[in-house]
C-alpha positions in Angstrom: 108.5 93.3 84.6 110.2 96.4 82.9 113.6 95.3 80.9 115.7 97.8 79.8 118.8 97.1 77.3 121.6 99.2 77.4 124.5 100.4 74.7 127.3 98.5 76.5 128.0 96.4 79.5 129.0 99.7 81.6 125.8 101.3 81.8 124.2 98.2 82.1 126.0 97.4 85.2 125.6 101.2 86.4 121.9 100.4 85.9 121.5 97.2 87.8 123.4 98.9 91.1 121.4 101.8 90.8 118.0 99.7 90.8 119.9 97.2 93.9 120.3 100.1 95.9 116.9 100.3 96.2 116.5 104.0 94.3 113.3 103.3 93.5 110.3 102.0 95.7 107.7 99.6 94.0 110.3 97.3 92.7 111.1 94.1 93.6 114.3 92.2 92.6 116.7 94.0 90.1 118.4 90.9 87.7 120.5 91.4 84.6 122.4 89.3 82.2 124.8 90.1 79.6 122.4 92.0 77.1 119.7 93.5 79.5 118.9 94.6 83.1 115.2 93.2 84.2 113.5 94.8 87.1 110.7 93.1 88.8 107.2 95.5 89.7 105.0 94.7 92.2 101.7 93.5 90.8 99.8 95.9 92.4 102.4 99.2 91.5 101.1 101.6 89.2 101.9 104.1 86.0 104.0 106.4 88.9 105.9 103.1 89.1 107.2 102.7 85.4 107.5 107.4 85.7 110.0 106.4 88.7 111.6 104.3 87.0 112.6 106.4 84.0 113.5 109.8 86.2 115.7 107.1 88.2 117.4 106.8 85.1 117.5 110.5 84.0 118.6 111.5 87.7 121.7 108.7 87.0 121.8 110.0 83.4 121.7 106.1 81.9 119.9 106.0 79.1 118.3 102.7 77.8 118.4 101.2 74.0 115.0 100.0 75.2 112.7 99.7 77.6 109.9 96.5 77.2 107.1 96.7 80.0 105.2 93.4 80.6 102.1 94.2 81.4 98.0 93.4 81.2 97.5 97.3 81.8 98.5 98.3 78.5 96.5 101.7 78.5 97.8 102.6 82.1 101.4 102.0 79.9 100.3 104.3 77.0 99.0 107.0 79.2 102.7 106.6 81.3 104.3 107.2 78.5 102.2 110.0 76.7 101.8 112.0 79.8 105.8 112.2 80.0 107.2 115.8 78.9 
């Protein structure tokens, strides 16, 4: 699971309809409550996964508080986020 928390409850709800839509395949089930949007990964998705995820949000310009990955691939994580320019 990725969750993402978001400055105000605009961009959070810009967030979660962009993720509904379907922008991004590999993702399951967007959810969000009133603090942050949760968006459920396939267990089998990958680091281009988590990289779609962010340049969703770039492409939407949303930007995220935070961003929390769940995960038991933590290097896969760390070499997501060090390999981003």
């Amino acid at each position: 699971m990725i969750r993402l928390r978001f400055a105000d409850a605009l961009t959070l709800e810009r967030a979660g309809a962009l993720f509904a839509a379907g922008v991004h395949p590999g993702l399951g089930e967007a959810w969000g409550d009133r603090a942050a949007l949760t968006l459920h990964i396939a267990g089998d998705a990958g680091i281009e996964t988590l990289r779609g995820v962010l340049a969703a949000l770039d492409a939407a310009a949303l930007t995220a508080e935070s961003l929390t990955v769940h995960t038991n691939e933590l290097d896969d994580v760390w070499a997501a986020f060090t390999a981003l320019p």
